[in-house]
Steps between C-alpha positions, in 0.01 A plus 500: 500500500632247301212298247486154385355369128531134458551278187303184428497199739853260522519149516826543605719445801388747738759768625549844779220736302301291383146560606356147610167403596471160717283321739640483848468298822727510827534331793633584843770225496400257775780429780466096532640482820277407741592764773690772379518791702551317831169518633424275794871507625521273832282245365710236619852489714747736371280771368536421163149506264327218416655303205858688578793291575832606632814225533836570527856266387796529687564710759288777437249500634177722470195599694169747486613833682136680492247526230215774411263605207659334218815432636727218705864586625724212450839499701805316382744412755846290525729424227461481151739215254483447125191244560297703726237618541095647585236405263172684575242286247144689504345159333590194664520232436251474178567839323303659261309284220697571215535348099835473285541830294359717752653847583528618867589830653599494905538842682573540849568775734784474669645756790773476763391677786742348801868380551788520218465337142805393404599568168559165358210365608260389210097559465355279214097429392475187418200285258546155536344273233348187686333210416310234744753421735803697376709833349526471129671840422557817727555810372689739719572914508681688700362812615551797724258668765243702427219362281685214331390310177570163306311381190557141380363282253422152544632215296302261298535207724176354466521355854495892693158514671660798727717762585585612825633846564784626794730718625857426592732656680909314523805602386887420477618705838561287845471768732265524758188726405218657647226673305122508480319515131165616411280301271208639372183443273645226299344497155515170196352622178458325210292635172370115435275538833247717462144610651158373332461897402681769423490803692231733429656832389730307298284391231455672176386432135603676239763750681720700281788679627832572349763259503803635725328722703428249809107625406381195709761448768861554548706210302249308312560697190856335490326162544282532172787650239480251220120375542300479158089542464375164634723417744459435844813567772529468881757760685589516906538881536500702895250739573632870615491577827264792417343686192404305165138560595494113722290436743702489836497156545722434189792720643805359501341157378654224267251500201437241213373628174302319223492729215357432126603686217222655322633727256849692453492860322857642400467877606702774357541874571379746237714754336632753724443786332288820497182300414574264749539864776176601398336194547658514837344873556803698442591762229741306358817277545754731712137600696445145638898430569479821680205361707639154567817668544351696805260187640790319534714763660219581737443128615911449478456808786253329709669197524845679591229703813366140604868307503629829735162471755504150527936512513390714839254359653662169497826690645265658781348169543847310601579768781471386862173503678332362780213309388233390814414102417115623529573745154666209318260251606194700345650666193633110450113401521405753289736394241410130516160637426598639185739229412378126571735330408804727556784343746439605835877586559518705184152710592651567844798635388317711229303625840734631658664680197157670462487584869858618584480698174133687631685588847842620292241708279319661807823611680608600123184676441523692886805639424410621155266682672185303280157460598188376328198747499141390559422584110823297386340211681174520377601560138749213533163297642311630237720339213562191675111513446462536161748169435139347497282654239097516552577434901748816544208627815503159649884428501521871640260433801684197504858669585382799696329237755782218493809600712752260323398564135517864553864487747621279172400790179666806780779261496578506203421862457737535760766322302479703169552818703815363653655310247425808254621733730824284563575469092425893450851525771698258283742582225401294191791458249331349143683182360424440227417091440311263204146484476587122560713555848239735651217238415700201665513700814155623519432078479728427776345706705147387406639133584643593892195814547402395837255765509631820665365736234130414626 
């Protein structure tokens, strides 16, 4: 346990462990496009959504392949020179109302998913600055699949009333090419746009929190080094995809913060001596190393247990199975349930992770000779039950009478008995690592979990 005294109130530049107190506001970042994920795809010839518009120079030449939820495939086809190329524009021919000064951020998710991409051929986002009539200034960046970014500022030509975002695809080769691109959930962002109101659970007066520890969300912390009491300073930060105590709806989200600096307290830590142990409930000084000594060996132990399960049941989860389309198609449902706005091809393939690694753990489990008693069960039942405090008898009645909700706790059940079985066969060798290595892996694996230790 580690105790903080503070000194008297600073005026001055505020800096990592500093305890500030502030007024903050966010905003979900509001996409100004006018139909960003796609929706309404076949709205007019081509399949392409309303306000899209795909042309093509030279002679390459490009057309819609298929389209679904959030998506439209875009083949290329024919030969590509030095000047050409596909533009895919997703606000023609207007663009999006815009002012000199203004700072933009354009993401797009981009996937091949037919034919062979060449190397030399060139994807670029593209923000063209127009005013009434004609291009001012573009501003161009080339990017690679997979979710693809390109911030831009605008100039201060006072004539730009728009800008106009796009996707390019060209390049320098001349052979002949053949290869089908996924576009996805275009998004323009721009911190100068924002709702009437911010969002509700993002509001507070008065907060106080130490400065460094991310206390309010991930990055904003960095945004606010070198604020003083009285001022007032607007930061872009990304919510996590899970955790920070957010409401669901934020996940993943592009944020704008408001905060006002209310008052900045420079914090310092005591004395770390006996006096200080005591304070701390220990005999003395060598007492409380002793005891920090072991709390951090013991949770330096747990980690090391949960990077070796989760090191297996991802192996187990990448062997071969046949999965029946029925399996996948429900424990993908179920998924989307949990996850609203999770990609559908990223929840399917974390369904049938989950579901070859249940059938490898059963076979597993049969030839271990394992088996789940009828008291196992019900105890395992009985403190899935008491995850709800005050309504332990109804969520109980609940799981003894619902089929799924009771198949999903024997599950897992069924899972700690194999996978602890399995590591009690294994041959641990201890390597010894820094605090700081084992940490950074435990956080990798938070960031790819796709939920097989459920």
């Amino acid at each position: 346990m580690v105790c903080f005294t503070s000194n008297a109130l600073t005026e001055g530049a505020a800096e990592a462990g500093d305890e500030i107190t502030a007024d903050i506001s966010a905003w979900i970042a509001a996409n100004l496009l006018r139909n960003p994920g796609a929706q309404a795809v076949g709205e007019h010839a081509g399949g392409l959504p309303r306000h899209w518009d795909l042309r093509t120079d030279g002679a390459l030449t490009a057309s819609v392949a298929g389209h679904g939820a959030g998506f439209v495939d875009i083949r290329c086809k024919g030969s590509v020179g030095a000047d050409t190329r596909v533009v895919l524009a997703f606000e023609s021919p207007e663009g999006v109302p815009a002012a000199p000064g203004q700072r933009f951020a354009f993401m797009v998710e981009l996937r091949q998913v037919a034919g062979t991409l060449p190397g030399d051929v060139v994807f670029a986002l593209a923000l063209e600055e127009c005013a009434p009539g004609r291009v001012l200034h573009a501003h161009t960046g080339q990017v690679s699949p997979g979710l693809a970014c390109f911030a831009a500022q605008t100039g201060a030509d006072a004539a730009l009333t728009h800008v106009r975002p796009a996707f390019h695809v060209g390049g320098a080769v001349r052979e002949g090419v053949d290869f089908t691109i996924r576009v996805a959930s275009p998004c323009l962002l721009s911190p100068a746009v924002l709702p009437a109101t911010p969002h509700p659970a993002m509001r507070a007066e008065g907060f106080a929190w130490r400065l460094g520890e991310d206390g309010v969300m991930p990055g904003l912390d960095a945004g606010l080094v070198g604020m003083r009491p009285g001022a007032t300073r607007r930061v872009s930060v990304t919510a996590p995809l899970r955790g920070a105590g957010l409401p669901a709806e934020l996940a993943g989200r592009e944020l704008v913060v408001d905060c006002r600096v209310q008052a900045l307290r420079r914090l310092a830590l005591p004395a770390l001596d006996d006096e200080f142990a005591t304070r701390a409930g220990q005999r003395d000084l060598a007492a409380l190393r002793a005891a920090v000594g072991e709390e951090l060996r013991a949770h330096c132990e747990a980690s090391s247990a949960r990077l070796l399960r989760l090191a297996l049941l991802e192996h187990l989860a990448a062997m071969p199975a046949m999965l029946p389309r029925g399996l996948v198609d429900n424990e993908s449902r179920l998924l989307a349930q949990r996850t609203p706005s999770g990609d559908a091809a990223a929840l399917r393939s974390i369904a049938e992770q989950r579901l070859r690694l249940r059938m490898v753990l059963r076979k597993l489990g049969e030839g271990f000779g394992l088996a789940i008693a009828a008291t196992d069960l019900e105890a395992a039942l009985a403190q899935e039950a008491a995850r709800f405090p005050g309504q332990e008898a109804e969520a109980l009645a609940f799981l003894r009478r619902n089929a799924a909700a009771a198949q999903r706790v024997a599950d897992q059940l069924w899972t700690q008995r194999v996978i602890d079985h399995a590591l009690s066969l294994v041959e641990v060798r201890d390597r010894a690592v820094a605090p700081a290595v084992l940490r950074e892996a435990a956080a990798a694996l938070d960031a790819r979990d796709a939920g097989l230790d459920d």
